[in-house]
C-alpha positions, 0 to 999 in steps of 0.5 A: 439508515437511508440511501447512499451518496458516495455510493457510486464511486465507491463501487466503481473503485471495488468495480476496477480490482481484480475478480479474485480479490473479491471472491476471497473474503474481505477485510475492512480497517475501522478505526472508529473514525468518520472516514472508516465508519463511512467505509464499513457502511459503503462495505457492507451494502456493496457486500451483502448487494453481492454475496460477498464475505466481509470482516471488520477489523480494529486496532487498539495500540494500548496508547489511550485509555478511550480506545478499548470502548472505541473499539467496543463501539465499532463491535456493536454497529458490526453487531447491527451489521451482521458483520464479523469484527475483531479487536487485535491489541498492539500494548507495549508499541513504541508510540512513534508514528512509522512504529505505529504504522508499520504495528498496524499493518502487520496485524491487520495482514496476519489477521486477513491472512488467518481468515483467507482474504487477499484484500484489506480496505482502508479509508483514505480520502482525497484530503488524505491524498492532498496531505500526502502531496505536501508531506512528501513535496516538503521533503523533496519527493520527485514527481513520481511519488508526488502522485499520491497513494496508489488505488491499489497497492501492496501491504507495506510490510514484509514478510507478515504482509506476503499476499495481502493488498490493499485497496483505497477506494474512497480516495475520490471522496472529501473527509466533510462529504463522507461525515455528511453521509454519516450524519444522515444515516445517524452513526457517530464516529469518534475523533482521535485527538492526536488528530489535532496534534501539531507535532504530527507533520500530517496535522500541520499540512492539514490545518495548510490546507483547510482553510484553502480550499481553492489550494486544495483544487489545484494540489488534486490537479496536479496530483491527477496528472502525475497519476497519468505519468506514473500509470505511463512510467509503471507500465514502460518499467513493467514491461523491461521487467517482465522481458528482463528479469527472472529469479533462478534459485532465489537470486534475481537475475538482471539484464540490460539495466544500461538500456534505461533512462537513469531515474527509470534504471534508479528505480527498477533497481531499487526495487529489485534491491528491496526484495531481493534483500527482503526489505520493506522499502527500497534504497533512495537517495544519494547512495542509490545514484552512485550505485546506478551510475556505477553499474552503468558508466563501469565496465569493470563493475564488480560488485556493491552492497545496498539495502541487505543486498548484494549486486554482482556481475556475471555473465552480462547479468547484475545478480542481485541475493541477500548479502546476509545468508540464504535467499529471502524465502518468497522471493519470485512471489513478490517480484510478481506482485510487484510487477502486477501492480506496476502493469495495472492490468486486472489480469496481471494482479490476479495471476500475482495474487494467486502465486502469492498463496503458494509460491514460497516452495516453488521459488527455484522453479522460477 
């Protein structure tokens, strides 16, 4: 295998996360695919340049007959890699792409877990980044989510995913670059034929955008200046969280929300909704509007249901706990973690990533 080219960006991106997330050991999700092979190579010599501990891990949803020597080939280049690897099986998924999706990362979360890592790595590219943008325009996404996916996030589900980030550090990187790379280092790679199935809205906005390279320019122009609005918008509702809200027993308490541009209290909101109610995404649309405009325009607020949460008044505060029983355990632990991704600041991150291991018994302290 010869040298690397889209090493340098890769390293970069590893470079900007927090210290404690690379000390744990480190997962990598590889399909098979040219983008996550590509991953596993630029990996393992960031890894062994730096004395980092480094696992692979495959899913196999049961849903094609090719997986199961798909995942036997991505065992055997770990093999050649001296790199632990692990098939973790999904049969019986439902074969519905948010089923799948969420399938995924709550196995490739338990399994980081069980092996002490705080950090999975996943491939996605600027053309994934590209095909998110058109996705989530057509569906009428506001400009805050027409920024993208973020270099660095949390594991999306909930609870299986308490502690785990996810770090995309390709995502500087174009799919076709990524196979050249391949192709001179002489790994094959596998392509996924629902990849090229029209009845996923991803494939559609794909072909949209292949023959358009110049469309391609601009959508990763505009993508790079919402970038720079939301890392502004994050760290102003960073810092209105941090000075006003705080977890007593496990119940969030809330101050101040009349204070807030609306789409700024709308989303502060909805947050705190989704996990005080322990839930994986948080309330959108209509019903959340109403919600805010009643907290804020009422003076004789009273209460409201939303998202497995309910929201009271008490003493000028907004309460918000779950509506369906005791506290949802872990409760001050996510709202940090949240918060720290929201600041963007590397200290911030690694604080929340180190309560995220202990935190679950201490919640009343906070």
């Amino acid at each position: 295998m010869q040298g690397l080219r889209p090493g340098p960006a890769f390293e970069a991106a590893l470079a900007a996360l927090p210290a404690c997330l690379l000390d744990a050991p480190i997962g990598v999700a590889v399909s098979g695919g040219g983008d996550s092979l590509a991953l596993l190579l630029l990996a393992q010599r960031w890894a062994a340049g730096r004395g980092r501990t480094l696992f692979a891990l495959t899913v196999d949803h049961g849903l094609r007959p090719e997986a199961r020597a798909e995942a036997e080939a991505v065992a055997a280049l770990c093999r050649q890699l001296g790199l632990p690897h692990e098939t973790l099986h999904l049969e019986g998924a439902a074969p519905r792409q948010a089923s799948l999706r969420r399938g995924r990362h709550a196995a490739l979360a338990r399994a980081a877990r069980q092996r002490g890592s705080r950090l999975l790595l996943t491939g996605h590219t600027a053309d994934d980044q590209a095909e998110t943008f058109l996705m989530r325009a057509r569906q009428g996404s506001g400009w805050y989510g027409l920024a993208g996916m973020r270099p660095l996030s949390l594991s999306p589900v909930w609870p299986e995913g308490q502690g785990v980030f996810i770090a995309r550090p390709l995502l500087g990187a174009r799919r076709e670059e990524l196979r050249a790379f391949l192709r001179a280092e002489d790994v094959r790679w596998v392509d996924d034929p629902s990849n090229e199935n029209p009845a996923f809205e991803r494939v559609r906005m794909r072909r949209l955008l292949c023959p358009k390279m110049s469309g391609f320019v601009q959508i990763l122009s505009v993508m790079d200046r919402f970038q720079t609005l939301r890392m502004i918008e994050d760290a102003a509702l960073w810092r209105w969280m941090t000075a006003n809200i705080r977890v007593l027993e496990g119940v969030i308490e809330v101050s101040f929300l009349t204070l807030l541009p609306t789409e700024r209290a709308a989303r502060a909101l909805g947050l705190l909704i989704q996990i005080a109610g322990g839930k994986e995404v948080p309330p959108r649309g209509e019903r959340l509007a109403r919600l805010v405009e009643r907290v804020v325009s009422e003076e004789d607020f009273r209460s409201a249901t939303l998202g497995g949460c309910q929201i009271r008044p008490r003493r000028g505060r907004l309460q918000l706990a779950s509506e369906t029983g005791p506290p949802i355990p872990g409760i001050a632990a996510r709202l940090a973690a949240h918060q720290a991704i929201l600041s963007g600041n590397t200290h911030e991150i690694a604080a929340a990533a180190g309560k995220e291991s202990f935190l679950e018994d201490l919640v009343p302290i906070f």
